[in-house]
C-alpha positions in Angstrom: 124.9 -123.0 178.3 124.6 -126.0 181.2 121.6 -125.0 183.6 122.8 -125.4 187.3 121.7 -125.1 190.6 123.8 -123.8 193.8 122.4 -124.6 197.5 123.5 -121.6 199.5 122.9 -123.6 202.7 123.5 -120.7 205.5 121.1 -122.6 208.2 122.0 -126.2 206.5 119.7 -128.5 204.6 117.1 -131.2 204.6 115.2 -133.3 202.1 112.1 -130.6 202.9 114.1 -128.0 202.9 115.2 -128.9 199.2 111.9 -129.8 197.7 110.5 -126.3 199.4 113.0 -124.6 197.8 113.1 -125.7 194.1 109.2 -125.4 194.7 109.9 -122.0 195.7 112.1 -121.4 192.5 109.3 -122.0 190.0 109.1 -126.4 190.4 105.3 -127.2 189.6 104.4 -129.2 192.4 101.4 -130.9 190.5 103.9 -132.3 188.5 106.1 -133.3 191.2 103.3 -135.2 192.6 102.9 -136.9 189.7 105.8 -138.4 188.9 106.5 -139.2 192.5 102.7 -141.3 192.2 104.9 -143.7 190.0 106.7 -144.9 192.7 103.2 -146.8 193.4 104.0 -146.6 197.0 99.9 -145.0 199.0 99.8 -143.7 202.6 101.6 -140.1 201.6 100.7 -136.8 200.9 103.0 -133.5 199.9 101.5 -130.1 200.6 103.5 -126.7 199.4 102.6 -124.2 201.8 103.8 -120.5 201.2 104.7 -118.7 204.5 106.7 -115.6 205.9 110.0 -116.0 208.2 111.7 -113.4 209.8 110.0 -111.2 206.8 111.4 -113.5 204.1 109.1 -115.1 201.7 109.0 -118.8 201.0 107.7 -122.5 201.2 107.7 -124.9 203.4 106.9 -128.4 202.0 105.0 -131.0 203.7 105.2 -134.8 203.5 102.6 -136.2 205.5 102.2 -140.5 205.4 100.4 -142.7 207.5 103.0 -145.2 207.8 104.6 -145.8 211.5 107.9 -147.8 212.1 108.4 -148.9 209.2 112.2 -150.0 208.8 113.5 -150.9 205.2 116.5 -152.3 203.8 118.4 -150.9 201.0 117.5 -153.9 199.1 113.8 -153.1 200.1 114.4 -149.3 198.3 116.2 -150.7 195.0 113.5 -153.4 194.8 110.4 -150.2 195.1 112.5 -148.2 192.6 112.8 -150.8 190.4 109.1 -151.6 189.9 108.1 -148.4 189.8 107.5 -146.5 186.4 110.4 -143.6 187.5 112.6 -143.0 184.4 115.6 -144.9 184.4 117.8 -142.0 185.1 116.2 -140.6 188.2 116.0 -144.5 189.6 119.6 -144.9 189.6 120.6 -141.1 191.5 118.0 -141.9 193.7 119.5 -145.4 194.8 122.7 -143.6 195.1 122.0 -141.2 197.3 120.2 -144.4 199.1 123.5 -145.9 198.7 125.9 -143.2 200.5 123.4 -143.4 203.3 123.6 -147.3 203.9 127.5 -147.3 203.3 127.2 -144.1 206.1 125.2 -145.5 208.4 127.3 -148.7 208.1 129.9 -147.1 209.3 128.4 -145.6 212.0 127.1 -148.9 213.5 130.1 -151.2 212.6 128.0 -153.3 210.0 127.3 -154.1 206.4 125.3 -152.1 204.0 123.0 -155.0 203.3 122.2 -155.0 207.1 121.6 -151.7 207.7 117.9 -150.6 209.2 117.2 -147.3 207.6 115.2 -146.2 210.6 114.1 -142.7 210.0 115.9 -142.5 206.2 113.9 -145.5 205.5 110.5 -144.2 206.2 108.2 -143.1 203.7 108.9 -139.4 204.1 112.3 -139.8 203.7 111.9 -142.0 200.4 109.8 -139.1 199.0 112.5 -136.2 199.7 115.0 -138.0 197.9 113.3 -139.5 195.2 111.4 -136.0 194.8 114.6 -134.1 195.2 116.2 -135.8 192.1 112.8 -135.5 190.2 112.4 -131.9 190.8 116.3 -131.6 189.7 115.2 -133.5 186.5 111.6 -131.4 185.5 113.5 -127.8 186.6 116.3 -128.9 183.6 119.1 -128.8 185.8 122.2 -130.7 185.1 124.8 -129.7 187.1 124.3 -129.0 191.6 126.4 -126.7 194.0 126.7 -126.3 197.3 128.1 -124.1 199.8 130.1 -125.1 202.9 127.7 -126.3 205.4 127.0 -125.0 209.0 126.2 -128.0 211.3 125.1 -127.0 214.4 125.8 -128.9 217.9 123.7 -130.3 220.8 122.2 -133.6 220.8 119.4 -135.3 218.8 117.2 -138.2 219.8 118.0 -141.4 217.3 116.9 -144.7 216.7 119.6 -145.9 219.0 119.2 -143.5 221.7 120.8 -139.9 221.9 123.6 -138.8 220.0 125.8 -135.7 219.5 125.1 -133.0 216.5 126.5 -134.0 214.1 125.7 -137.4 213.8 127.4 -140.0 212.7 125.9 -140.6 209.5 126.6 -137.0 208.3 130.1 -136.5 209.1 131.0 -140.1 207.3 128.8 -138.6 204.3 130.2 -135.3 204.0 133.8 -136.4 205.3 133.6 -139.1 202.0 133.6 -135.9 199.8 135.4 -133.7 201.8 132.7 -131.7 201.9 133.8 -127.7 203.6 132.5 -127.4 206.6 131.6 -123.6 208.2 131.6 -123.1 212.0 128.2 -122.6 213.4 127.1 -124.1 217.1 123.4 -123.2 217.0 122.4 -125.6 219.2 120.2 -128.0 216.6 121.0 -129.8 213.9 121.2 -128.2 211.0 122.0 -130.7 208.5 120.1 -134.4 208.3 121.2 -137.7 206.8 118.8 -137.2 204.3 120.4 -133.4 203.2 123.6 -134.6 203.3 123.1 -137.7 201.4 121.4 -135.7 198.3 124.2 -132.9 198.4 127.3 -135.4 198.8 125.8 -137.5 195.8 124.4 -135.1 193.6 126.7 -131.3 194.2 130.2 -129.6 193.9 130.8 -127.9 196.8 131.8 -124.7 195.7 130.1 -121.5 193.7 130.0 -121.4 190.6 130.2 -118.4 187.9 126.5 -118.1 186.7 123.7 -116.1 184.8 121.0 -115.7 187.9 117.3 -116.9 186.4 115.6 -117.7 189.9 116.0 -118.6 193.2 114.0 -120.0 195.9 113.5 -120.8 199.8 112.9 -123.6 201.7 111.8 -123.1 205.1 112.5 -126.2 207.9 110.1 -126.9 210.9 111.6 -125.1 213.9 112.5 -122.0 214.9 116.4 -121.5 215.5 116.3 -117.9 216.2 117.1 -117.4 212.8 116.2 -117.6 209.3 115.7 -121.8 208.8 116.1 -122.4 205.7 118.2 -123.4 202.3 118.3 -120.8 199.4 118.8 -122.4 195.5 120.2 -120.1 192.7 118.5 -121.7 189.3 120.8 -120.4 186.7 122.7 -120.9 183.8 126.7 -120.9 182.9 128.9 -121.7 180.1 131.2 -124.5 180.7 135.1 -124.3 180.7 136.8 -126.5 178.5 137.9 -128.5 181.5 134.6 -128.7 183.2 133.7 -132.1 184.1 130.1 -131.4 183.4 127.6 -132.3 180.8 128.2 -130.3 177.9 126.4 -130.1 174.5 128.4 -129.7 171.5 127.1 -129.3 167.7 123.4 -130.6 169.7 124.7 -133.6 171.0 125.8 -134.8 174.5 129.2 -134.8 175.7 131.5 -135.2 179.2 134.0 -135.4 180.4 135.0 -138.4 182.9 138.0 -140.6 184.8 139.2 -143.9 184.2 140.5 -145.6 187.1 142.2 -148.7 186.5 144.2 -151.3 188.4 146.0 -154.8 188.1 144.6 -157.7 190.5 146.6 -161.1 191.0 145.7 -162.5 194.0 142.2 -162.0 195.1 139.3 -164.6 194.4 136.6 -163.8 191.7 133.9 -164.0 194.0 135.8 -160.7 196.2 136.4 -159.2 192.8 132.2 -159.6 192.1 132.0 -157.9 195.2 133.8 -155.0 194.3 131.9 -154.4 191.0 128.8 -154.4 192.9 129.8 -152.3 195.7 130.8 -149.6 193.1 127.8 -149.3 190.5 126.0 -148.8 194.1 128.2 -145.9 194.9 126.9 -144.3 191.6 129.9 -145.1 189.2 129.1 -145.3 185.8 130.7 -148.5 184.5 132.4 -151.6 185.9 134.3 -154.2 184.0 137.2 -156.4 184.3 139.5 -157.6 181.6 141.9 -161.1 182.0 145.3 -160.2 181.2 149.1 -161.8 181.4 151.3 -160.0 184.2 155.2 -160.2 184.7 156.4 -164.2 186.0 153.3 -165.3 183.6 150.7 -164.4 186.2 147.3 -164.3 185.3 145.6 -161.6 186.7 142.2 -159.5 186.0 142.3 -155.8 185.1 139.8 -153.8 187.2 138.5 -150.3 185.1 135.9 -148.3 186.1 134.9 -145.4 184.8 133.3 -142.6 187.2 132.5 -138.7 187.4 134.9 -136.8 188.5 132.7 -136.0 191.6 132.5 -139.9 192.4 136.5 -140.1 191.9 137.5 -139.9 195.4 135.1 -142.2 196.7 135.7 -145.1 194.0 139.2 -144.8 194.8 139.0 -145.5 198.1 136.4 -148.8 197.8 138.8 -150.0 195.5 141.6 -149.7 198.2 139.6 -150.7 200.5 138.1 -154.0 199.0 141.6 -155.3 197.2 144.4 -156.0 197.7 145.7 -152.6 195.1 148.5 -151.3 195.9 147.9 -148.2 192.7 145.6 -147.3 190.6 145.9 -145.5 187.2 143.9 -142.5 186.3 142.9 -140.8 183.1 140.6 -138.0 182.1 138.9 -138.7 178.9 136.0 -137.6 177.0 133.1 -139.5 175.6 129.5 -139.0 173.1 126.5 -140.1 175.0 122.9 -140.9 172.8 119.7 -139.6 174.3 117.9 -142.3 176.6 114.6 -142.1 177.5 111.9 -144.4 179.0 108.5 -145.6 178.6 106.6 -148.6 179.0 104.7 -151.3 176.7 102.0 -153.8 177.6 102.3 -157.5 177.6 100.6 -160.2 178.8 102.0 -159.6 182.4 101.6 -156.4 182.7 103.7 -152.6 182.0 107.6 -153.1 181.2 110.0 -150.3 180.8 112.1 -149.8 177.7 114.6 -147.9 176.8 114.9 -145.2 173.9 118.2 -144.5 172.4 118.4 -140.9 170.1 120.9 -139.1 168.4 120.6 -136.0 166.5 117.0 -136.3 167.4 116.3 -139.6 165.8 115.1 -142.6 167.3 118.1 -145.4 166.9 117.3 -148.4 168.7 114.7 -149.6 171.6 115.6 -152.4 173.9 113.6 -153.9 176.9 114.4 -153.0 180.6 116.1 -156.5 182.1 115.1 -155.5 186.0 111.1 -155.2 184.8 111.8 -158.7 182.5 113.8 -160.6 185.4 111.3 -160.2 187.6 108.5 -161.1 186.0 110.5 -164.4 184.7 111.0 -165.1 188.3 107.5 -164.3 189.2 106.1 -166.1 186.6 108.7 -168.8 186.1 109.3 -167.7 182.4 112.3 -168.1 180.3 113.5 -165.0 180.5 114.0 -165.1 176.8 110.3 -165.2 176.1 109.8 -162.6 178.3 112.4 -160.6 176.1 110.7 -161.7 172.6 106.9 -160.7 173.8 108.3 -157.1 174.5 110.0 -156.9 171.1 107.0 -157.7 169.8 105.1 -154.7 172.4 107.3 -152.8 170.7 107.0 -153.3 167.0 103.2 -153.4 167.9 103.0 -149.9 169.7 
């Protein structure tokens, strides 16, 4: 049995609305402070507050901070994840939900990823809806997210770049990169955010799934829209079909089910080629490599394989057309044994660094140092990086 989640999103979704609701379903929010206190970011505060709507029941979560116009990179985010003491797991889904939202609002405003101004997504509050989103995920046990189609209002917002029409632009690239189903609704608000969007084109399947009901929750939103405001999760649990792309366990160990995506490359520069590697462990995928091979007329060329979840498919296929020159790419569903990671820190001389724990069958196979936490403090400290390595070993055979 997988444990799931389904977002019934009659009145759309925020990050809020999200935490409120799997706070509602039974998430300790103690606990969700706490691990959000590892992102070692001050000036924030969350507050679940339990409150009647149109005589439903539910909770509206608050994130308060003291932080004003504050606009951050997406190199600014990935470098606060990485120092922080998040697991390693809930760092990478939050930087790709980070991700979708500088590749959407890069789109929006005819620029690069790398120059995008968060605005609004890159405030404070926002940082602590997604990142606490994917950590309440995490402590509720869930491993799989759906979602209904989304109602998303109409009118017109105020922006960072002035006024704009509902939806914005940011949130129809997001959802359109999916092809997320859309319901007809003109209540005249927005009803889904950047922020909403970003977590449910990332993390969910749009569509309902088959399940054993064990809780659900709501999560109210600020204003009033004549209606009931808010998003409704389904905790549950269901038994995978053999040709479920989700996690399954089998005989107590870990098991999916994934795509290959390959393609040939001739006559593109390695530097481009770089670029597309990095552009797609951004977007989420799980693995990136090439491989030199010998093509017909005794061309060299460079095999491109990446290997993705079948929720990611559609939007690594289309980086990969659009940033080489590919004419086709190759597909191929396969199956694959994962280990159990973990993470946890050691002390050296310069302070906490992460490591990683690799299990199987419940037994403790190998540890090996986190190279983010040891590159930087080379660079800081102006270390060989191999000493850094060798005094964490040693944290480790010590601890």
């Amino acid at each position: 049995m997988t444990r799931i989640a389904y977002f019934d999103c009659f009145s759309g979704i925020s990050g809020d609305m999200t935490l409120g609701a799997l706070v509602d379903a039974g998430l300790d929010p103690a606990a969700l402070e706490a691990e959000l206190r590892k992102l070692n970011v001050e000036g924030w505060t969350i507050t679940a507050e339990p409150v009647v709507r149109y005589s439903m029941s539910g909770t509206k979560l608050h994130v308060r901070t003291s932080e004003q116009h504050v606009h951050r990179h997406l190199s600014d985010i990935a470098a606060l994840l990485a120092a922080s003491a998040l697991d390693q797991d809930v760092q990478q889904r939050a930087l790709a939900i980070f991700t979708r939202l500088a590749d959407a609002e890069a789109a929006a405003h005819g620029t690069t990823r790398d120059e995008v101004h968060f605005h609004e997504v890159g405030a404070l509050d926002a940082i602590v809806d997604i990142v606490g989103a994917v950590i309440g995920l995490k402590l509720l046990g869930i491993e799989r997210v759906y979602a209904s189609a989304l109602p998303l209002g109409s009118g017109w917002i105020n922006a960072a770049h002035g006024r704009i029409p509902v939806p914005g632009p940011a949130v129809l690239h997001l959802l359109g990169a999916v092809s997320a189903p859309i319901q007809d609704d003109t209540t005249p608000f927005e009803l889904v955010t950047p922020t909403g969007a970003a977590i449910l084109a990332e993390l969910a399947t749009f569509e309902r799934p088959a399940l054993t009901l064990t809780a659900t929750g709501y999560g109210f939103g600020e204003r009033d829209i004549g209606r009931l405001n808010a998003v409704r999760v389904w905790l549950g649990e269901t038994k995978l079909a053999e040709h479920d792309p989700a996690l399954a366990t089998i005989g107590g160990e870990t098991h999916d089910q994934v795509v290959l995506l390959e393609t040939n490359i001739d006559d593109q520069p390695a530097e481009q080629l770089a670029y597309v590697a990095e552009r797609l462990l951004g977007q989420g995928v799980l693995d990136v490599w090439w491989t030199p091979i010998g093509m017909k007329k005794g061309r060299s060329a460079q095999m491109l394989s990446a290997l993705v979840r079948p929720t990611d498919e559609q939007a690594a296929v289309e980086t990969i057309f659009r940033e080489t020159t590919s004419l086709g790419i190759r597909r191929q569903p396969i199956e694959r044994w994962i280990c159990e990671r973990d993470s946890r820190q050691v002390t050296t001389p310069w302070g906490p660094v992460r490591v990683k724990e690799q299990r199987w069958g419940g037994k403790l196979l190998g540890v090996a140092p986190e190279y983010d936490d040891c590159a930087r403090i080379a660079r800081e400290q102006g270390i060989a990086l191999r000493e850094i390595y060798l005094a964490v070993h040693e944290a480790i055979r010590r601890e």
